[in-house]
Structures are given as C-alpha cells and as structure tokens.
N, C-alpha and C positions, 0 to 999 in steps of 0.2 A: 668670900664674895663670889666663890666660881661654884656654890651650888644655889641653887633656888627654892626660897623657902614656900614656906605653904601660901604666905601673902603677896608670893610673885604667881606662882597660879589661881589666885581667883583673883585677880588683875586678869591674866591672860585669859582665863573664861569669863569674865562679865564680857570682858572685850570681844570675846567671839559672838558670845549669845548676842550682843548689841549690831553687830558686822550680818549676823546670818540670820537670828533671831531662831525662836524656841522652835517655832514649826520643821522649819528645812534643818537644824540640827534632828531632831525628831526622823526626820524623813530619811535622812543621812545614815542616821543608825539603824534603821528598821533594816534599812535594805544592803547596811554593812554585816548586820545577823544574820541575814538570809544569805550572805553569800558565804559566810564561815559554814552553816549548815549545808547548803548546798556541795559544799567542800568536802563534809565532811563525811556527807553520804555519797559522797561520788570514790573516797577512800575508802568505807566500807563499802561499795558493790566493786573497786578493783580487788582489794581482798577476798573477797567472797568467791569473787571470779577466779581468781590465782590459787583458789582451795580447789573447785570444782576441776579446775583443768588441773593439776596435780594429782588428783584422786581417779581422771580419767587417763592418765598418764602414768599411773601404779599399775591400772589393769590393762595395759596393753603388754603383749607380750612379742619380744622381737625373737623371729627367726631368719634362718639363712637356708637360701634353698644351694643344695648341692647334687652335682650331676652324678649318675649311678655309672660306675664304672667296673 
C-alpha cells in the first residue's frame, strides 16, 4: 500500500491536466526545457572559461626581483 502504482498516477495526471489543462502544462515545459538548457550552456561556457584561464595561467611565468649586492 506505500508504493503507488501505475493507476495511482494517471489518476494524478488526468487530475492535473483537468486543474491546468493541456496548453499551460505545454507552456510549463517548454519553458522548464529552456531553463535546463540554459543551464546547461551557462556550465559549458564556465568550463570553457576555467580551461582558457588555466592555459593562460601555464604561460605565465613568476619571478622574484632581487637587489644586486
């Protein structure tokens, strides 16, 4: 009784679709997509970013200036 079988969620969806109706589920997801991708290209240009500064960060090279004595 404490799992939910398949005829307790399409209860639970006819129920939503009836509550929200097709269109604004529709509109819900469209713009639940666009935020996963926007995510997901916001994770690929930090990475990209953290390559480029890494690789300008190999070619720097540290010195120490010291007084002639």
């Amino acid at each position: 009784m404490g799992t939910m079988s398949i005829w307790h969620w399409l209860i639970v969806l006819v129920i939503i679709m009836l509550i929200f109706g097709t269109k604004k589920l529709r509109n819900i997801g469209s713009d639940l997509g666009g935020a996963v991708r926007g995510f997901k290209e916001g994770v690929k240009e930090g990475t990209e970013q953290a390559a480029a500064d890494s690789q300008k960060a190999a070619k720097t090279i540290d010195v120490e200036a010291r007084e002639k004595s």
